[in-house]
C-alpha angles and dihedrals in degrees: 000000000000088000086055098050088048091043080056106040085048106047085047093047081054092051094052093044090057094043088052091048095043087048074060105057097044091052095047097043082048087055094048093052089045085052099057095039083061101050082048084065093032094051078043095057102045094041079059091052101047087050090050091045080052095059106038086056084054099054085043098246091123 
């Protein structure tokens, strides 16, 4: 009886350490994605601002 009690605690104990670890991965591999979203609008944005600083040397404002 007391086998049977530790077979199950254990093999529960198993199943919540994958789950966690698997909880992990997604959420790093989400943040990752969000990450990289954001450095799409952020290399956007620069490269925006470099082509309007361009223009505005050309037309003798800076």
């Amino acid at each position: 009886m007391r086998m049977d009690i530790t077979l199950v605690f254990t093999v529960a104990l198993a199943a919540a350490f994958i789950v966690v670890v698997l909880a992990l991965v997604v959420i790093i591999k989400y943040q990752r994605w969000r990450i990289g979203d954001q450095n799409v609008f952020i290399e956007r944005f620069i490269r925006q601002n470099e082509e309007q600083r361009q223009k505005m040397r050309k037309a003798g404002i800076l």
